[in-house]
C-alpha positions in Angstrom: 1.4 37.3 4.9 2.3 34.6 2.3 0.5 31.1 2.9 3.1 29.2 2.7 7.1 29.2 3.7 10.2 30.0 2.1 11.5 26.9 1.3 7.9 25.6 0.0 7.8 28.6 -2.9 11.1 28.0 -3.9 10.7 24.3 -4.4 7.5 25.4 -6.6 9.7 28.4 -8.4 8.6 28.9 -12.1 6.4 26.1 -11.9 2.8 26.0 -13.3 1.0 24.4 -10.9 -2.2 23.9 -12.6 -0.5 22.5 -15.4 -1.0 18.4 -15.6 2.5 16.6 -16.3 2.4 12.6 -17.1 2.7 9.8 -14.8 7.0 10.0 -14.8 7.4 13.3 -14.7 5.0 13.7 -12.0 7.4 11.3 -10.0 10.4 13.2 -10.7 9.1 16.7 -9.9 7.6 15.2 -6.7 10.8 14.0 -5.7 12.9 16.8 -6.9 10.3 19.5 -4.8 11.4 17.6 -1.2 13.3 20.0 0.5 12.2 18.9 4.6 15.2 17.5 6.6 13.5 14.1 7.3 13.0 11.7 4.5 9.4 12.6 3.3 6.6 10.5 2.4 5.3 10.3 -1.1 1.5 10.4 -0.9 -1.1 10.0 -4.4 -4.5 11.1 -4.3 -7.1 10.0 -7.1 -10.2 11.3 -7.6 -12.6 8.1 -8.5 -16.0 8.6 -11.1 -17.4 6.6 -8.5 -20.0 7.2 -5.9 -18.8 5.5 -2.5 -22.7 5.7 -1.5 -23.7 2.7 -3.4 -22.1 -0.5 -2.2 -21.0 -1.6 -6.0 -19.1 1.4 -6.0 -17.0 0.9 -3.1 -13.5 1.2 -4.3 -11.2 -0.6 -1.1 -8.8 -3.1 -2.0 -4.7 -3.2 -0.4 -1.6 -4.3 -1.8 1.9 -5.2 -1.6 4.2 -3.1 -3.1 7.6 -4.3 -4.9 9.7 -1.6 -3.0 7.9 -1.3 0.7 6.9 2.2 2.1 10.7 2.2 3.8 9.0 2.5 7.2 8.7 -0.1 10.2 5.1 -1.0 10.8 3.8 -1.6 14.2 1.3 -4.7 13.4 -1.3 -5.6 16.2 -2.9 -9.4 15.9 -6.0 -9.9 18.1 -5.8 -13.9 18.2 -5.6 -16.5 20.7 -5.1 -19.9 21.3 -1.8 -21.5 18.7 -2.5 -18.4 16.5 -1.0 -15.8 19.5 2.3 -18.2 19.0 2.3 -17.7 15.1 1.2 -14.1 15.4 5.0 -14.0 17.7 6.7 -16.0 15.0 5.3 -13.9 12.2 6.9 -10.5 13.6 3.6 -9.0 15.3 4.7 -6.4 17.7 1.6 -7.2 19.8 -0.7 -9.6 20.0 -3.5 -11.2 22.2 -7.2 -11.3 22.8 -9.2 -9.7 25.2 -6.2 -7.9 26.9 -5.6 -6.5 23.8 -8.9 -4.7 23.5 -8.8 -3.6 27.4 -5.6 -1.8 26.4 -7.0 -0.8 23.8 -10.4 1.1 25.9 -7.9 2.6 28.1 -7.0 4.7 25.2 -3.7 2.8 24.1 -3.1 2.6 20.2 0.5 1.9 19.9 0.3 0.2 16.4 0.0 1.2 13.0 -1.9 -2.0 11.3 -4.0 -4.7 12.5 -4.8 -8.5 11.8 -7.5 -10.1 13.5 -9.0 -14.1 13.1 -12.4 -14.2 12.0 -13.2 -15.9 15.9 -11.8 -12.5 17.1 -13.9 -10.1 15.3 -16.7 -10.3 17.8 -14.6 -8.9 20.2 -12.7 -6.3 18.0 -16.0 -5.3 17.0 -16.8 -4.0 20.7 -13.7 -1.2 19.7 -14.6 -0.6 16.1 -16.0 3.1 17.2 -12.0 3.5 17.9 -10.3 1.6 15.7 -13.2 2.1 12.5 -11.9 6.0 11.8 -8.4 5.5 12.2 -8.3 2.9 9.6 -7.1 0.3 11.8 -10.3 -1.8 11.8 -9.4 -5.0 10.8 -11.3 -6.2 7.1 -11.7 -9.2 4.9 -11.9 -7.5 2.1 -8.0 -6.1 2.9 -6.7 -9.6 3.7 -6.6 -8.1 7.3 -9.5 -10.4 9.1 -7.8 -14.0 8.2 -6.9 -17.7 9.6 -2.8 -17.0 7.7 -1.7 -14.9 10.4 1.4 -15.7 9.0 1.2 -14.4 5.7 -1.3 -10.8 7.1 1.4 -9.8 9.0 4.5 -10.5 6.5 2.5 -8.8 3.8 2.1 -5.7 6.1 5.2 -5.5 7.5 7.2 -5.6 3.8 4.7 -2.6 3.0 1.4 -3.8 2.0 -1.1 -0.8 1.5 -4.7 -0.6 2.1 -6.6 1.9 0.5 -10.1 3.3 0.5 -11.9 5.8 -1.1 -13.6 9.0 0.9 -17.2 10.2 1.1 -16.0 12.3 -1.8 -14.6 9.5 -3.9 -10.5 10.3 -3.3 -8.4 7.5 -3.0 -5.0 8.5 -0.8 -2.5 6.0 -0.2 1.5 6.6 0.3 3.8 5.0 -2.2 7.1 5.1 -0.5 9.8 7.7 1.0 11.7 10.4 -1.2 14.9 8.5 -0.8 13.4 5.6 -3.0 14.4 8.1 -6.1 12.2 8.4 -8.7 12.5 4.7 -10.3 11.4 2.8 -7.2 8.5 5.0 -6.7 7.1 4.4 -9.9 7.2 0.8 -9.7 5.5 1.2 -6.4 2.6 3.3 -7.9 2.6 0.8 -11.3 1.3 -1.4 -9.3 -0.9 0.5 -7.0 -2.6 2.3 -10.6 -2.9 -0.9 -12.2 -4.9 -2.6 -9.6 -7.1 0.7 -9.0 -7.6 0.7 -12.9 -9.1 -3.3 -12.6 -11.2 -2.6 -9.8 -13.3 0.1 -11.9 -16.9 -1.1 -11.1 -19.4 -1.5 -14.2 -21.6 0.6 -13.4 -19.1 3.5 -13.0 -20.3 6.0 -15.8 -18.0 8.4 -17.6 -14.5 9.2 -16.7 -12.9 6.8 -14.0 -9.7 8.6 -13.0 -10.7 12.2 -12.8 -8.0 13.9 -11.5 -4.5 12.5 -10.0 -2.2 14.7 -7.5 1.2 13.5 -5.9 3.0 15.3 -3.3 5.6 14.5 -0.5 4.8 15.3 2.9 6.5 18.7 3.1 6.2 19.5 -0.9 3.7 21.0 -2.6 1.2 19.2 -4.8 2.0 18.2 -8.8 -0.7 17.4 -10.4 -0.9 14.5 -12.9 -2.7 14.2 -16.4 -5.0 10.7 -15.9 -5.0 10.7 -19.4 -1.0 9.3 -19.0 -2.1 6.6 -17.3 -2.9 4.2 -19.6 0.4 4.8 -21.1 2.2 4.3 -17.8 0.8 1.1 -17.6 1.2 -0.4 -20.9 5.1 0.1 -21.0 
């Protein structure tokens, strides 16, 4: 029985897929290989020479990207006070205090992001065993825990991505849908590689991109040389 259907070994045909492509043409075969019916995500995964374990290591960061992810994001504020009222002007699809995290106990999770003020985060904290491994925890370090409710929620609702790397040291983060076409997408992930490359930690030893694989959420994998990189980013 083959592992995988039809559709999916056509789209790889002749294809080597251990062979490493550049930045581009990674783009363009990743694209070109979408064959669902729905317009598919295009996700990157980047293997870090970094060791999550030590705190200087940590590679988490987020950031807007120039084309959005082409997807409406359900943003959550836990405010209160004038800040619920900005959190409304701002586009929030939901927002309040302690209401919010009763909802949120009975097992509700009806959002996709969330923002909290940093007078909130005691409270949010008493649902961070929910919303901590869902990767909706709201963080300083993402721009997500923050007074400029305002600007949190704008900034996630155009398509601002957080990222974080595993236990293993992979990064994954989408960079838009297929129906971006090939040109958007790599301005998306210009500037999603270019921030990842300034965030290298000093006491990273050796290679820092160590392997780089694209693939759309039906498609199979294409795996990129890191070696293009640099390249991609200087043009």
């Amino acid at each position: 029985m083959p592992k995988h259907g039809k559709k999916y070994r056509n789209a790889i045909g002749e294809r080597d897929t251990a062979a490493r492509v550049g930045v581009e043409e990674g783009v363009k075969v990743t694209v070109e290989n979408a064959f669902a019916k729905f317009d598919e995500t295009v996700d990157v995964a980047i293997n870090l020479g970094v060791d999550p374990k030590y705190s200087d290591q940590m590679i988490r960061g987020a950031v807007s990207l120039p084309n959005g992810l082409g997807k409406d994001v359900r943003v959550a504020v836990f405010c209160k006070g004038d800040k619920e009222n900005e959190a409304k002007e701002a586009g929030a699809d939901f927002y309040g205090s302690d209401e919010l995290v009763e909802k949120i106990k009975g097992g509700w999770l009806g959002f996709d992001k969330a923002v909290a003020t940093p007078d909130m985060m005691a409270v949010v904290g008493k649902i961070g065993r929910v919303l901590g491994p869902r990767g909706l925890m709201p963080n300083a370090k993402t721009g997500t825990v923050t007074m400029d409710v305002t600007k949190a929620v704008t900034e996630l609702k155009a398509g601002k991505v957080e990222f974080k790397v595993d236990k293993a040291g992979v990064l994954h983060a989408p960079i838009g849908k297929v129906s971006f076409g090939t040109e958007k997408l790599l301005e998306n992930l210009r500037v999603l590689l270019d921030l990842i490359v300034r965030m290298k930690p000093s006491s990273s030893k050796g290679a820092y991109m160590k392997a780089i694989a694209m693939s759309s959420t039906m498609g199979p994998s294409v795996k990129i040389d890191p070696l293009t990189v640099r390249k991609f980013l200087d043009v």
